[in-house]
C-alpha positions as MATLAB code, in Angstrom:
seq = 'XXXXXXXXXXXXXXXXXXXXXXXXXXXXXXXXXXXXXXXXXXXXXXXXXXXXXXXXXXXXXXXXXXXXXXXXXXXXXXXXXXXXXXXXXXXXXXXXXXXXXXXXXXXXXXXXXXXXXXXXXXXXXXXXXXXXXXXXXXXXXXXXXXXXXXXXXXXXXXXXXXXXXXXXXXXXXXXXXXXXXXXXXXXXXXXXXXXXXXXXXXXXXXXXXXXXXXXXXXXXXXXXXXXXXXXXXXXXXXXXXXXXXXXXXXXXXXXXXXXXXXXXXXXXXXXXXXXXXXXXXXXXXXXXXXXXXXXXXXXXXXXXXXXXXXXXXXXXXXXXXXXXXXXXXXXXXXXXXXXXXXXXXXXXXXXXXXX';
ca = [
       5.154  -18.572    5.439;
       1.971  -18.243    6.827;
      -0.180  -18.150    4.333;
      -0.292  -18.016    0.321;
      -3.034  -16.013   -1.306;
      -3.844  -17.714   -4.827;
      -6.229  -16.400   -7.451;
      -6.872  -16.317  -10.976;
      -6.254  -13.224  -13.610;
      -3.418  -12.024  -11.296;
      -1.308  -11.262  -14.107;
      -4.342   -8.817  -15.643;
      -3.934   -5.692  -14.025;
      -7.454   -3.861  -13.456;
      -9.182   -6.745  -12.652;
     -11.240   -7.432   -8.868;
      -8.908  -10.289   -8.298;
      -5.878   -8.492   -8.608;
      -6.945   -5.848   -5.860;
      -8.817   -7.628   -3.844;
      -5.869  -10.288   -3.607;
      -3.036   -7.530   -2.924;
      -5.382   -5.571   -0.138;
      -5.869   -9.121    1.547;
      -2.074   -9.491    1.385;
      -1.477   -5.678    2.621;
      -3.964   -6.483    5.391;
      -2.520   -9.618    6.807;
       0.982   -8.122    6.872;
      -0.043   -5.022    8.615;
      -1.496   -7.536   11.392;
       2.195   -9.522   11.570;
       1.211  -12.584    9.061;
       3.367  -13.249    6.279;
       1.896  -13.902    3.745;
       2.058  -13.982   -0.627;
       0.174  -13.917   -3.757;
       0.737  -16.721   -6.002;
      -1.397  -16.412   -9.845;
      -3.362  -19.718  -10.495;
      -0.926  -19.657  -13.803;
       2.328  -19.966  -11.647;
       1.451  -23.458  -11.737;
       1.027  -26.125  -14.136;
      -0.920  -28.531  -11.902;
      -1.391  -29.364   -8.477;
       1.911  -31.346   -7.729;
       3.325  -28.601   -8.609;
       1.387  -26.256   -6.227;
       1.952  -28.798   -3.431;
       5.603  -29.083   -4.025;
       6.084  -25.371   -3.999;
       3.971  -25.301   -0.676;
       6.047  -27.500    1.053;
       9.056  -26.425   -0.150;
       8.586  -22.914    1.767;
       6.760  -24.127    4.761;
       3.220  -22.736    4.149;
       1.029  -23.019    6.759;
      -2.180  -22.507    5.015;
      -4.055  -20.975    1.994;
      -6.457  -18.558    0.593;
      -8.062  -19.525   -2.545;
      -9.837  -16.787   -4.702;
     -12.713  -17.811   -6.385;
     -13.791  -21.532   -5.707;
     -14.137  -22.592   -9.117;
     -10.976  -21.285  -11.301;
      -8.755  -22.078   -8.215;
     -10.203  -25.314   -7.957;
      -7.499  -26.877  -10.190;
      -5.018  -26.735   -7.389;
      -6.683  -26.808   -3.974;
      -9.099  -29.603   -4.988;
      -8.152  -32.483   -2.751;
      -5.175  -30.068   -0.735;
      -4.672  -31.706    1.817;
      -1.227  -30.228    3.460;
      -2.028  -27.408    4.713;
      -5.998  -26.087    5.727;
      -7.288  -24.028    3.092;
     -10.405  -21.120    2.708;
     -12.071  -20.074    0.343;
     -13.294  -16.482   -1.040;
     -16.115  -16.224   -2.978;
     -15.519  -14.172   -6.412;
     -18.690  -14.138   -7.689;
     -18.848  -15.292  -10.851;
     -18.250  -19.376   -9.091;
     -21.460  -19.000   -7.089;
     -23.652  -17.114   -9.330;
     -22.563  -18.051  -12.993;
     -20.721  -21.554  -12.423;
     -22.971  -22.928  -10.166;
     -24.969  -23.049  -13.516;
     -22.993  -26.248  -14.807;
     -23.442  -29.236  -13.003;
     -19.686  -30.612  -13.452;
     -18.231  -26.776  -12.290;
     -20.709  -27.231   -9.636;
     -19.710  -30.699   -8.296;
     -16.008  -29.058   -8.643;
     -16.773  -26.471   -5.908;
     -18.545  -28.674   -3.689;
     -15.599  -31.082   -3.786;
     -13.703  -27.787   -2.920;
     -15.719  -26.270   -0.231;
     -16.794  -29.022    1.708;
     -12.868  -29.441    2.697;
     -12.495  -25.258    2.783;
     -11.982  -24.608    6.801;
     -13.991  -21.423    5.947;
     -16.132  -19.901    3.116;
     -16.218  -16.158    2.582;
     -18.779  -14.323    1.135;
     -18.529  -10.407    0.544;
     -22.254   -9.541    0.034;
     -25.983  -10.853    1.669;
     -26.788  -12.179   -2.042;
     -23.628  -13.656   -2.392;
     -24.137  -15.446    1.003;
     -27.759  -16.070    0.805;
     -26.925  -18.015   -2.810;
     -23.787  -20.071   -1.327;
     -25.743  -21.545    1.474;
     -28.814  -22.424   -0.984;
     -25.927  -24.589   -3.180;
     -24.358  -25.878   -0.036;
     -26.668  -26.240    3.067;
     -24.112  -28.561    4.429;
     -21.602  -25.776    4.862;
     -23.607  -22.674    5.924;
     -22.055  -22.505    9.534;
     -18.705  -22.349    8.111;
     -19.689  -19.414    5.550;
     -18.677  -15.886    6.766;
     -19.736  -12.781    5.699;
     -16.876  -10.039    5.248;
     -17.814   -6.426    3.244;
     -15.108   -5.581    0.781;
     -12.836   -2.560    1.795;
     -12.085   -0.103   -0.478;
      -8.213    0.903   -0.594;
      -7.240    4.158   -2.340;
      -4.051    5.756   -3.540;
      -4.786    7.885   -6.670;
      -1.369    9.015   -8.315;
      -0.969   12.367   -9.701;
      -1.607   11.037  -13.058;
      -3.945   13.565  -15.122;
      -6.717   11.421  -16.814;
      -8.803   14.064  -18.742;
      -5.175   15.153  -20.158;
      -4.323   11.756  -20.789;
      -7.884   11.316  -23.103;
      -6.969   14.248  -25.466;
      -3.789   12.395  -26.310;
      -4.952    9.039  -26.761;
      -9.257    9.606  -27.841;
     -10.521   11.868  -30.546;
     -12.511   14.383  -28.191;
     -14.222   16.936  -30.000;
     -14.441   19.346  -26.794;
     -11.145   20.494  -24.493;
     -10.746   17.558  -21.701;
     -11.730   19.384  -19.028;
     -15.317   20.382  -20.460;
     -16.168   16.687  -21.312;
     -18.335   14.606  -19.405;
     -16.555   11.537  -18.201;
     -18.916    8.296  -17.938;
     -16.333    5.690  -16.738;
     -16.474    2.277  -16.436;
     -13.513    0.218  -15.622;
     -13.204   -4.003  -15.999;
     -11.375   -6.529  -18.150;
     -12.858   -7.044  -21.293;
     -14.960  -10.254  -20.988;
     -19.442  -11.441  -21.907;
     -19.743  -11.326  -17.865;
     -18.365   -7.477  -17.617;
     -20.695   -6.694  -20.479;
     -18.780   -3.525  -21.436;
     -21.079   -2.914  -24.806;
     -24.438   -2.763  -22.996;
     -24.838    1.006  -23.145;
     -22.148    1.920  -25.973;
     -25.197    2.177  -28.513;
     -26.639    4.574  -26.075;
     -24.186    6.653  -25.009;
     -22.780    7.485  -28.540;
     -26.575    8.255  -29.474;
     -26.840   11.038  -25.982;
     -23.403   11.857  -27.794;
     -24.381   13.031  -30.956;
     -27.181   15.243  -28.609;
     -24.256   16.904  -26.678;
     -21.166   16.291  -27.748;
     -19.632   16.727  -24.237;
     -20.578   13.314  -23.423;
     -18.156   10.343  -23.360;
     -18.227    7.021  -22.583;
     -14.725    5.628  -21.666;
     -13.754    2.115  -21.393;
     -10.490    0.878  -19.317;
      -9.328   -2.671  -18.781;
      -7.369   -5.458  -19.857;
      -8.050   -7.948  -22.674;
      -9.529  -11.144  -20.477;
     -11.276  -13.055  -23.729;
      -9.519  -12.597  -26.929;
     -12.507  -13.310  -29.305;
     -14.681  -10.415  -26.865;
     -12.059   -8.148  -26.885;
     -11.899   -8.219  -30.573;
     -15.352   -7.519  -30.732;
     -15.490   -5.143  -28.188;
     -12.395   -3.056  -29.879;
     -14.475   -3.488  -33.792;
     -18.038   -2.294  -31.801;
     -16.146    0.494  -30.350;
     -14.107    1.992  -33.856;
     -17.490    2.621  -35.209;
     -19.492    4.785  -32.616;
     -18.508    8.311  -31.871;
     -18.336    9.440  -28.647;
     -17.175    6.262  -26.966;
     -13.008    5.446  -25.872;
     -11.576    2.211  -25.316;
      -8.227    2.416  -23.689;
      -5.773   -0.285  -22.142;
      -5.454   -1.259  -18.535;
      -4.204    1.517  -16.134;
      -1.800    1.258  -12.830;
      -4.068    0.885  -10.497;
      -3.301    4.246   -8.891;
      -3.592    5.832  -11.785;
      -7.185    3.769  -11.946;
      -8.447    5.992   -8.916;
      -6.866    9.043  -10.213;
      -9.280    8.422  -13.567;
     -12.352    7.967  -10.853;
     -11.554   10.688   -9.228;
     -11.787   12.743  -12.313;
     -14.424   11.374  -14.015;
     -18.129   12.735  -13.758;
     -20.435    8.994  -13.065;
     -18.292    5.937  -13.135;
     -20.650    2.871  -13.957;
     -21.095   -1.047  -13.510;
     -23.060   -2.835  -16.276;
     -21.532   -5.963  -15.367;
     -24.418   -9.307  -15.873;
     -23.146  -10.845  -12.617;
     -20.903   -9.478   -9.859;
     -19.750  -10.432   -6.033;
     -18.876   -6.944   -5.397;
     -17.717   -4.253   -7.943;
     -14.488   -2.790   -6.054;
     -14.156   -0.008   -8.664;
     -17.559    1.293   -7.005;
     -16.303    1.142   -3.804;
     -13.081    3.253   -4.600;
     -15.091    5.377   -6.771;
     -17.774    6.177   -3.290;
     -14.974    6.748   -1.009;
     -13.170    9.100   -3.468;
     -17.021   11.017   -4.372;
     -17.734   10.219   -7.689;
     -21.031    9.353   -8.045;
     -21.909    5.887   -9.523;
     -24.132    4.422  -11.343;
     -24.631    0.266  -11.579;
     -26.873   -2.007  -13.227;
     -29.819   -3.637  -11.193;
     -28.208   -7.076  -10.382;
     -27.197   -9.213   -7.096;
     -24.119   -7.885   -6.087;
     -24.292   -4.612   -7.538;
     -28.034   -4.078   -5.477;
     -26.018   -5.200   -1.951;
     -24.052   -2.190   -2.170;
     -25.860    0.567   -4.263;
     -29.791    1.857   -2.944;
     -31.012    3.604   -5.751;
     -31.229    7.504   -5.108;
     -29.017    7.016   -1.982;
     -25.537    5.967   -2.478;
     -26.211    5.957   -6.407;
     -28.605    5.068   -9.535;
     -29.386    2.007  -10.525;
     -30.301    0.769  -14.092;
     -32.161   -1.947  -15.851;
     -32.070   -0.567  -20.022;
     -29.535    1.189  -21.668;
     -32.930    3.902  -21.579;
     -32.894    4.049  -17.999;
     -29.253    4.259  -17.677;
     -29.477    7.653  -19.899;
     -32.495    9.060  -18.494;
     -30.863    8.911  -14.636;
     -27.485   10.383  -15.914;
     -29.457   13.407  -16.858;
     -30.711   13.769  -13.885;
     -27.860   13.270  -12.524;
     -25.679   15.565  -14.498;
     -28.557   18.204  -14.381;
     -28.809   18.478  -10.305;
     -25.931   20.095   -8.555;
     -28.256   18.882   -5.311;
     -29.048   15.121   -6.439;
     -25.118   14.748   -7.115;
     -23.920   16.406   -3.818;
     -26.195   13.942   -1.705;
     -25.396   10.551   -3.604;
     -21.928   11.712   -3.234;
     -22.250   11.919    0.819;
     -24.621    9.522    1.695;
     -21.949    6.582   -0.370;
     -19.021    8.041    1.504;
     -20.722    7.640    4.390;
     -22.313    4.143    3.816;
     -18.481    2.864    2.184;
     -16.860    4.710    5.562;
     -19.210    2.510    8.081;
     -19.794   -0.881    6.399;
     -16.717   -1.555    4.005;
     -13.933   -0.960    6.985;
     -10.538   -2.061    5.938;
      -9.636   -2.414    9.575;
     -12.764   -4.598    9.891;
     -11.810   -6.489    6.685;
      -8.126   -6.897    7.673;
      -9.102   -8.601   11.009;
     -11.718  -10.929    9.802;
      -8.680  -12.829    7.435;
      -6.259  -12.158   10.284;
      -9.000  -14.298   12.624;
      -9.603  -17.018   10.010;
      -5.600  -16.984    9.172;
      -4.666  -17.360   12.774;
      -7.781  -20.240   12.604;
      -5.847  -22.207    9.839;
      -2.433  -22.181   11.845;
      -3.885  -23.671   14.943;
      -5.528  -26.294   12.433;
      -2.219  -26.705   10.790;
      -0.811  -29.111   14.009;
      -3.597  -31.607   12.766;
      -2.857  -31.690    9.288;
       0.825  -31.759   10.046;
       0.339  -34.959   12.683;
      -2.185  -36.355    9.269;
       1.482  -35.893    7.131;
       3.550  -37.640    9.419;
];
């Protein structure tokens, strides 16, 4: 095996780990590695993870997130590991001093340290100057495969809608149900636009990631008209409810990169994120979509939005275009292909180390 992929929230579907660990995998096999994805909670500790490595030969590792895979590629020794930033590690973690002496621990052994985003990048080599030469920077790369499935239909079965589906408004946000996600920052809003027109809906989709939010979340919801929280989607199925819906949105409080944006640019629907690092790497406001700092500014962009036929049309192009030349999946699939092939010739060392 040449290499196992391991990240947490696998078993969530709808969340960036789970795609972004499955494209990797796609990738690498398309380019003759073989490779798998393992869940952080396949394993009870490290031992474990070791003895399982051994026990099918693999060569070397991808670890997801430098902080919640820490647990077992802190001190891997083996095999040569790399790390992928997730986001949350280097901008939210960080924060703690004992997370933060975690990751160093784990990414001054990584071989290499990948970064999806400038901010991303620019905020790993501040927290580790040591390691900046080994720290790459690789765009995200949107994969899409909507199914057939028929969203809008889908809504009149499962959310009180008091217009037909197909004359509703569709504000969209997708993302497990967790503070950093920050799913309630514009319900208040949005049910207040929808008592103006009652067209407009704001519909939530994604997997229950914090019990205590998600109860909170769910309560928040049951009270305001206008707004639909529904459970995690296929992930096809995902991209066919992007494709169909009128702005899909980020209001996310930190973020590496939002891959639901990216899908959502390369299958034109325009998008709309909140001002933060991350989200500000990949959307230029009034080019390849809106960005907001208020729940107030959120609403008064839609409307512009919604109200400009010519606004819409150009957002629409000018993201295809930007997710078409800097988010390449054959770009994206080569750079892991280069740093896999990189482990394996590393691997002799750590295999003369074991004898």
């Amino acid at each position: 095996m040449n290499v196992v992929i391991i990240a947490p929230l696998l078993n969530a579907t709808g969340t960036g780990n789970h795609s972004t660990s499955h494209r990797i995998s796609k990738q690498l096999q398309e380019l003759g590695h073989s490779c798998i994805v393992k869940s952080v909670g396949d394993f009870q500790d490290s031992d474990e993870f070791y003895a399982w490595i051994r026990l099918h030969d693999v060569r070397s590792a991808l670890a997801i997130h430098a902080y919640r895979t820490s647990g077992l590629i802190k001190g891997l020794d083996i095999v040569p590991y790399s790390v992928i930033f997730g986001g949350t590690d280097v901008n939210e973690h960080s924060k703690n001093k004992d997370k933060l002496a975690v990751m160093t621990s784990v990414v001054e052994n990584a071989e290499f340290l990948i970064a999806f985003t400038d901010s991303l990048m620019s905020q790993a080599r501040r927290l580790w100057p040591d390691v900046s030469r080994r720290i790459i920077k690789q765009p995200q790369a949107p994969y899409t495969h909507p199914s057939s499935f028929n969203f809008r239909q889908h809504l009149e079965a499962t959310c009180k809608l008091s217009e037909a589906s197909s004359a509703c408004i569709l504000i969209l946000l997708v993302g497990g149900l967790r503070p950093v996600k920050d799913p309630l920052y514009l319900v208040q809003s949005v049910a207040d636009w929808h008592k103006e027109d009652k067209r407009i809906y704001f519909i939530i989709v994604g997997p229950r990631l914090s019990v205590d939010y998600s109860n909170e979340v769910e309560t928040t919801v049951s009270r305001l008209s206008g707004v639909c929280l529904l459970p995690p989607l296929a992930q096809p199925d995902v991209q066919s409810a992007v494709r169909s819906a009128d702005i899909i949105v980020n209001t996310s409080r930190s973020e590496g990169t939002c891959q639901v944006l990216l899908e959502a640019m390369q299958l034109r629907t325009p998008v709309m994120a909140r001002a933060i690092p991350g989200n500000v790497d990949i959307v230029t406001d009034y080019k390849t979509g809106l960005l907001f700092t208020s729940p107030e500014e959120f609403v008064l962009k839609a409307k512009q939005l919604l109200s400009s036929p010519i606004m819409k049309e150009s957002l629409i192009e000018e993201a295809y275009d930007y997710v078409c030349r800097v988010h390449s999946w054959k770009d994206e699939g080569q750079t892991y292909s280069k740093v896999v092939t990189n482990m394996m010739c590393k691997r002799t060392e750590y295999s003369a180390t074991d004898q």
